[in-house]
DRENDO-1510 file (C-alpha; in Angstrom, 1 decimal, always signed):
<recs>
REC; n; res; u; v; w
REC; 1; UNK; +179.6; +33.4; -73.7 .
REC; 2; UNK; +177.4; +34.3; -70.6 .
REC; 3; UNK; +174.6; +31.9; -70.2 .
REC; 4; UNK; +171.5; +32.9; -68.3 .
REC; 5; UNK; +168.4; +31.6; -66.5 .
REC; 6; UNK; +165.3; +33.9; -66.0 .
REC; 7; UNK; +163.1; +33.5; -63.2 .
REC; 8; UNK; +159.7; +35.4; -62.9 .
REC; 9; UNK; +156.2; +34.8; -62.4 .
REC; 10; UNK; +155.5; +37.4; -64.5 .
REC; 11; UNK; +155.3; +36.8; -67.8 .
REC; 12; UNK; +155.5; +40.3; -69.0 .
REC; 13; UNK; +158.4; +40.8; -66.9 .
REC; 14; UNK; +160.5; +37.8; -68.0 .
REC; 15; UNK; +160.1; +38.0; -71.3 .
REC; 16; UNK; +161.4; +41.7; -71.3 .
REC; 17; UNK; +164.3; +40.6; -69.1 .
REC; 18; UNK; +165.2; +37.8; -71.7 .
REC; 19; UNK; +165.0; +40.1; -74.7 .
REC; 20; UNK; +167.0; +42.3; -72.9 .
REC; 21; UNK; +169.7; +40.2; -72.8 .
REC; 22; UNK; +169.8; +37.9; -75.5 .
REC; 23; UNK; +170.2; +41.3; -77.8 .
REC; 24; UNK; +173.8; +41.5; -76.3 .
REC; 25; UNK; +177.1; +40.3; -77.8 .
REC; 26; UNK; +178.7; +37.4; -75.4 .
REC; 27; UNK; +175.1; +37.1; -73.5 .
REC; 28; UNK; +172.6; +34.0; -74.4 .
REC; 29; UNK; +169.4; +33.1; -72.2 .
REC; 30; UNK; +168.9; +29.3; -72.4 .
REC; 31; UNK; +166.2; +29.1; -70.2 .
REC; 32; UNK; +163.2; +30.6; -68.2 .
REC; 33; UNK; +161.6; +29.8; -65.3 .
REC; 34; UNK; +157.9; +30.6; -63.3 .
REC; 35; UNK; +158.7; +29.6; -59.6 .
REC; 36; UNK; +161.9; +28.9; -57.3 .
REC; 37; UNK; +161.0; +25.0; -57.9 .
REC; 38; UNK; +161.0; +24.9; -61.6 .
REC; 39; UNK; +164.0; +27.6; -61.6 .
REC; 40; UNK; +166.0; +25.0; -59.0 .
REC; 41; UNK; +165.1; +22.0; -61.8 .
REC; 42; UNK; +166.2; +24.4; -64.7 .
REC; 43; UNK; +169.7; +25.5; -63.3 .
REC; 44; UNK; +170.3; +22.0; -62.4 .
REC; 45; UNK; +169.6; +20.7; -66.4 .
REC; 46; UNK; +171.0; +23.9; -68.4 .
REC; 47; UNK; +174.1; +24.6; -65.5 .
REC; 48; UNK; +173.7; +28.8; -66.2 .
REC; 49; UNK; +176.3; +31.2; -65.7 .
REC; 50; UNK; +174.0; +33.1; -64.0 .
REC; 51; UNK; +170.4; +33.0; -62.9 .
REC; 52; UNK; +168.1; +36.2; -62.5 .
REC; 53; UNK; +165.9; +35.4; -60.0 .
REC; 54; UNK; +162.3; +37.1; -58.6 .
REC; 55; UNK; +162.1; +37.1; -54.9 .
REC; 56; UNK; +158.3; +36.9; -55.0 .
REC; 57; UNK; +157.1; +33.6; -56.7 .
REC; 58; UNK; +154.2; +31.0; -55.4 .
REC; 59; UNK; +155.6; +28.0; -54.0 .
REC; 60; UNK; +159.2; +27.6; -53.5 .
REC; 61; UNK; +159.9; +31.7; -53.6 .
REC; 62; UNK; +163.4; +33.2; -54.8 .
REC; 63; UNK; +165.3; +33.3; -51.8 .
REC; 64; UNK; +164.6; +29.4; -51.0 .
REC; 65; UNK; +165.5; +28.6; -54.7 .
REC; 66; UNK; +168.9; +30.3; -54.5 .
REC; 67; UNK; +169.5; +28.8; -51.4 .
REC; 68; UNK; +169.3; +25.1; -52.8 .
REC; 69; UNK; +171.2; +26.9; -56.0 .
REC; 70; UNK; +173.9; +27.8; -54.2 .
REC; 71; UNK; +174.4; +24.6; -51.8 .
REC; 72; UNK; +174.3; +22.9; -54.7 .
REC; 73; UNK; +178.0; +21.5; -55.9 .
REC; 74; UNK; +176.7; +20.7; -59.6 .
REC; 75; UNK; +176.5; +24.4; -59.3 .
REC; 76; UNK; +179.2; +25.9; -58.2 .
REC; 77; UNK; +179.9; +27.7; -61.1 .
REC; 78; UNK; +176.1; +29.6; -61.3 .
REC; 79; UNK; +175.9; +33.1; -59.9 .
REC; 80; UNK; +172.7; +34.2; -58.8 .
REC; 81; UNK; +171.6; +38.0; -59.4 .
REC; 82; UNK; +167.8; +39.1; -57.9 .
REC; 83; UNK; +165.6; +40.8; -59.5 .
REC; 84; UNK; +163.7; +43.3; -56.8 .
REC; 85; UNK; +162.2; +46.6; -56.0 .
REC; 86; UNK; +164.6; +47.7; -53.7 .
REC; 87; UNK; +161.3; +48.2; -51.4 .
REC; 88; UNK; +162.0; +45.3; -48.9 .
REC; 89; UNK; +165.8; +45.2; -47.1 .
REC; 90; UNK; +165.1; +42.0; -45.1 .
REC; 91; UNK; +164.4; +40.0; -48.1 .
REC; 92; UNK; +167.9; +41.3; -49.2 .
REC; 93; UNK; +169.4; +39.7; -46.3 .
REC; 94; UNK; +168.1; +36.9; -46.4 .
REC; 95; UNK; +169.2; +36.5; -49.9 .
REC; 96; UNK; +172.6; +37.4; -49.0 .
REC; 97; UNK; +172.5; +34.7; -46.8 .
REC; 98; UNK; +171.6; +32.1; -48.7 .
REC; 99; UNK; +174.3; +32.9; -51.5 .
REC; 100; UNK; +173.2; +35.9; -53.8 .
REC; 101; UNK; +175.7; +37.7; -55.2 .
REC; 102; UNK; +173.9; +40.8; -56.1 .
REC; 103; UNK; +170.9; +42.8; -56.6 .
REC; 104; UNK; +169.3; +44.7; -59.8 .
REC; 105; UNK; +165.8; +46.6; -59.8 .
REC; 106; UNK; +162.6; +45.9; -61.8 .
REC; 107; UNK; +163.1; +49.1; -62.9 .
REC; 108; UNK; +166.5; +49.6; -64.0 .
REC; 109; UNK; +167.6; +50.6; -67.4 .
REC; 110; UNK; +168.7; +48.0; -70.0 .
REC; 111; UNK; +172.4; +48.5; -70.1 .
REC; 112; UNK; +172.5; +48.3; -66.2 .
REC; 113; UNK; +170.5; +44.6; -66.6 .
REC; 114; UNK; +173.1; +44.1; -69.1 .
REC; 115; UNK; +176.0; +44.9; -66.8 .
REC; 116; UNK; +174.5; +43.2; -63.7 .
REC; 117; UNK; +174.6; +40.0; -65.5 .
REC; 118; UNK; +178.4; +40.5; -66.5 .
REC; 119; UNK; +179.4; +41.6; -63.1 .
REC; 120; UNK; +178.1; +38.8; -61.4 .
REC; 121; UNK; +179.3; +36.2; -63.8 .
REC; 122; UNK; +182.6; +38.0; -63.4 .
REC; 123; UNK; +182.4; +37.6; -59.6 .
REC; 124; UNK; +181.8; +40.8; -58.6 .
REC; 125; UNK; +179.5; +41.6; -55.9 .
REC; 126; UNK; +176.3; +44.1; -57.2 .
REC; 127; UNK; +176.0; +45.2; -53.4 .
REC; 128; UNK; +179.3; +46.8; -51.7 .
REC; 129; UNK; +180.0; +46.2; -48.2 .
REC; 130; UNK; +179.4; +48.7; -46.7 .
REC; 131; UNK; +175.7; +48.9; -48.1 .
REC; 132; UNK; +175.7; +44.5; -46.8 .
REC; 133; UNK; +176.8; +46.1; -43.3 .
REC; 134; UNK; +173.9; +48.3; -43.8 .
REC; 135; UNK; +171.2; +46.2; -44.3 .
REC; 136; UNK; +172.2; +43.9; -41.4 .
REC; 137; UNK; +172.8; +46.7; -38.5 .
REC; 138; UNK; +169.0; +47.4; -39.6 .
REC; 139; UNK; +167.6; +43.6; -39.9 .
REC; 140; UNK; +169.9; +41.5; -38.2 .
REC; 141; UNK; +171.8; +43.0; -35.3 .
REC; 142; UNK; +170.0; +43.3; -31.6 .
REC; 143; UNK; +167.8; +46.6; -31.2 .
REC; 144; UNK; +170.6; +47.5; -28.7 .
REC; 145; UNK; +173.6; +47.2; -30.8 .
REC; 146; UNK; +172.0; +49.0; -34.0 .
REC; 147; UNK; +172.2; +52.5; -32.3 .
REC; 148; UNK; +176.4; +52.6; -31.9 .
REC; 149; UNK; +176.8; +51.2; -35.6 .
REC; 150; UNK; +180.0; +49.2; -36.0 .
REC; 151; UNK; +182.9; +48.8; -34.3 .
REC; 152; UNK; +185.9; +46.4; -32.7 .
REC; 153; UNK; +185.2; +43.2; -31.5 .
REC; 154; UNK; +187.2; +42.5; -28.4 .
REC; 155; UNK; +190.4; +42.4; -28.2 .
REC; 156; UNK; +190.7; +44.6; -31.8 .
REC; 157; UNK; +193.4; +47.4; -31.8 .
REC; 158; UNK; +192.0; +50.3; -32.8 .
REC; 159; UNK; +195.1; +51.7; -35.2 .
REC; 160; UNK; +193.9; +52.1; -39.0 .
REC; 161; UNK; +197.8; +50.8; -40.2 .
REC; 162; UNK; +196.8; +47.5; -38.8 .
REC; 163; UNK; +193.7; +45.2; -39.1 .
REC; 164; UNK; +193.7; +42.8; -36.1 .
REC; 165; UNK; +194.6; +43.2; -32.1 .
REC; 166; UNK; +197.3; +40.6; -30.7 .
REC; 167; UNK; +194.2; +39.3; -28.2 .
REC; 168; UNK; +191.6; +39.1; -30.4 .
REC; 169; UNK; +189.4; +35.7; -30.0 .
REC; 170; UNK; +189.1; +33.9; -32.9 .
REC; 171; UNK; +185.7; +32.3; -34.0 .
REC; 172; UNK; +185.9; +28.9; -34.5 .
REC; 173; UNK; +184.5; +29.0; -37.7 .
REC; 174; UNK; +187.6; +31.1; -38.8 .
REC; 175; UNK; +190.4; +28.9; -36.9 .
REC; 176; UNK; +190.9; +27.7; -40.3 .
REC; 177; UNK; +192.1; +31.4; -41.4 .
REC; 178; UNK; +195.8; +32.2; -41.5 .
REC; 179; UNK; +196.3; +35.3; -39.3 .
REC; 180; UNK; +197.1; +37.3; -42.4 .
REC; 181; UNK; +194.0; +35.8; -43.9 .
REC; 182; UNK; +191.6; +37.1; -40.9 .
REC; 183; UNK; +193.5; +40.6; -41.5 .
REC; 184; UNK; +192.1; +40.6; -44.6 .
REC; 185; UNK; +188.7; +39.4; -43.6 .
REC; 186; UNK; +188.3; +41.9; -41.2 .
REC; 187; UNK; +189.2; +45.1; -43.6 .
REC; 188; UNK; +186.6; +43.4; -46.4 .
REC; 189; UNK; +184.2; +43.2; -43.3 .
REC; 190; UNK; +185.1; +47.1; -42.9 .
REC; 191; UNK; +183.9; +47.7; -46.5 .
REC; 192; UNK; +188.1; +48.1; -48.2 .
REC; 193; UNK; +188.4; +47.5; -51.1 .
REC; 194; UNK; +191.0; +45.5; -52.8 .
REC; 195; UNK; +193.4; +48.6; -53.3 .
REC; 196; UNK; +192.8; +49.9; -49.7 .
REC; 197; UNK; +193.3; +46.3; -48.1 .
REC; 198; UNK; +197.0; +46.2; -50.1 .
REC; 199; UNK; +197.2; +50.2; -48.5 .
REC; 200; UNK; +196.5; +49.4; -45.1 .
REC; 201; UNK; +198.8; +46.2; -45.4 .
REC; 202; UNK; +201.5; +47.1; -46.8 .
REC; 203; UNK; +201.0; +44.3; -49.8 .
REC; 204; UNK; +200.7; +44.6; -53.8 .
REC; 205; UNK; +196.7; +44.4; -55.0 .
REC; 206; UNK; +197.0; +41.4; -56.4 .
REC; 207; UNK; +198.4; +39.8; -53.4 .
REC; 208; UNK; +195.3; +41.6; -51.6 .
REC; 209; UNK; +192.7; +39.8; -54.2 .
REC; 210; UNK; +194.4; +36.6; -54.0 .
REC; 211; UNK; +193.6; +36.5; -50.2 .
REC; 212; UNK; +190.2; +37.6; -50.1 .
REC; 213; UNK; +189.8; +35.0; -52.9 .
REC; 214; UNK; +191.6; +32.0; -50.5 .
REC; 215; UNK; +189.4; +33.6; -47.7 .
REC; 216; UNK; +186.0; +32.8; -50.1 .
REC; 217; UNK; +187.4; +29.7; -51.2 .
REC; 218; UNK; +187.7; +28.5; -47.7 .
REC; 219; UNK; +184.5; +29.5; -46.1 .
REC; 220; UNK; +182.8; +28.7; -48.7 .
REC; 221; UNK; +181.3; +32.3; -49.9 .
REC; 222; UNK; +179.8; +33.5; -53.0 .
REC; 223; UNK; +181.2; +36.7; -53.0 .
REC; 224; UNK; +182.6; +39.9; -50.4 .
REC; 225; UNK; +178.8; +40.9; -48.6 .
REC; 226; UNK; +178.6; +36.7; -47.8 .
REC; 227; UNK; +181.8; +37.7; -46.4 .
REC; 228; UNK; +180.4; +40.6; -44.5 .
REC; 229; UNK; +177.7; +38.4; -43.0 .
REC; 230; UNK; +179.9; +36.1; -41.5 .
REC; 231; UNK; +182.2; +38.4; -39.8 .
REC; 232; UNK; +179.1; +39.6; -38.0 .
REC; 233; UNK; +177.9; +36.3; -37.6 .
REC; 234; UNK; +180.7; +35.0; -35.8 .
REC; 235; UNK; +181.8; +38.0; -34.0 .
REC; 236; UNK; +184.5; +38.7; -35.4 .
REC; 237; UNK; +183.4; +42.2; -36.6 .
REC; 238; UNK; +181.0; +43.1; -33.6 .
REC; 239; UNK; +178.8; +46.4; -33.4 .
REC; 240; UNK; +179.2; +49.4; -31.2 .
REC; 241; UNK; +177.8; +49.0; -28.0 .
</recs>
């Protein structure tokens, strides 16, 4: 059983969210919420699988609540999917950053609400890579570096049969990374796919999933576009110049 929080100020909107879902097999909502605050309260008592959260609430707003949801270690377990317009990419950053692990419209069908909710609680990621790199060449990278798109950080060799140069500098914040395991990061940071990493490896698919979920595990991400973010963040994917 999928258990689920709903967070909107909208009353109109929330219910029809919640009705959605607790008309599916495997799905329950035990709770709702009207702000980030009471939402942040909420997850705490009822631990959900996964929280639908608005961006746009008075007070504490969605992207501050999932951040406090996600630092939370009582809540390690909760997935958080928002619930947006699609108008506004920097708000979708943001909540990347602070731990989302995906992204469904207001005005999305049922059944895609429906498989949202599963996908996330699964541990899939409702935004690929590539669309993650996206976002942050547009909102997050230098004016100057947007223009090239992305490319090797120093030191990266630029063969597709291999992932990672002999003098590349590795960020601090992945010392921590086997060398295999920074391979790996860096063709996730590329927008591969599980399949494509084992390709361009030379390793079985499950071996590739196993590392991307060490990887996770060990810098402490929600899902692949958190892992996106900090390969930019630290420089170890850098953009075109």
């Amino acid at each position: 059983m999928t258990t689920v929080l709903v967070v909107d100020d909208q009353p109109l909107i929330r219910q029809a969210v919640t009705d959605i879902l607790d008309g599916e097999d495997g799905i329950a909502v035990v709770g709702e919420a009207v702000n980030g605050r009471e939402a942040v309260t909420r997850a705490s008592a009822l631990l959900p699988d996964v929280v639908v959260m608005d961006i746009r609430m008075p007070g504490l707003d969605g992207i501050g609540a999932t951040a406090e949801i996600c630092a939370d270690p009582l809540l390690a377990g909760t997935k958080v999917l928002i619930l947006t317009t699609f108008e506004e990419d920097e708000y979708l950053v943001a909540a990347l950053r602070a731990g989302a692990s995906g992204f469904i419209g207001k005005g999305a069908e049922p059944g895609e609400i429906v498989r949202a909710v599963r996908a996330v609680h699964a541990g899939e990621s409702l935004l690929s890579p590539v669309a993650t790199r996206s976002l942050i060449e547009k909102y997050v990278l230098p004016d100057g570096a947007r223009a090239g798109g992305v490319g090797l950080a120093p030191g990266e060799a630029g063969s597709s049969g291999s992932a990672s140069g002999s003098s590349r500098p590795v960020p601090p914040e992945l010392a921590h990374l086997t060398d295999r395991e920074r391979e790996v990061l860096l063709l996730v940071a590329r927008g591969r796919a599980n399949a494509e990493i084992a390709a361009d490896l030379v390793i079985s698919p499950h071996t590739a999933k196993t590392h991307v979920n060490r990887i996770m595990a060990k810098l402490d991400a929600h899902d692949r576009a958190q892992l996106v973010i900090l390969a930019y963040e630290t420089g170890f994917l850098a953009p075109k110049s």
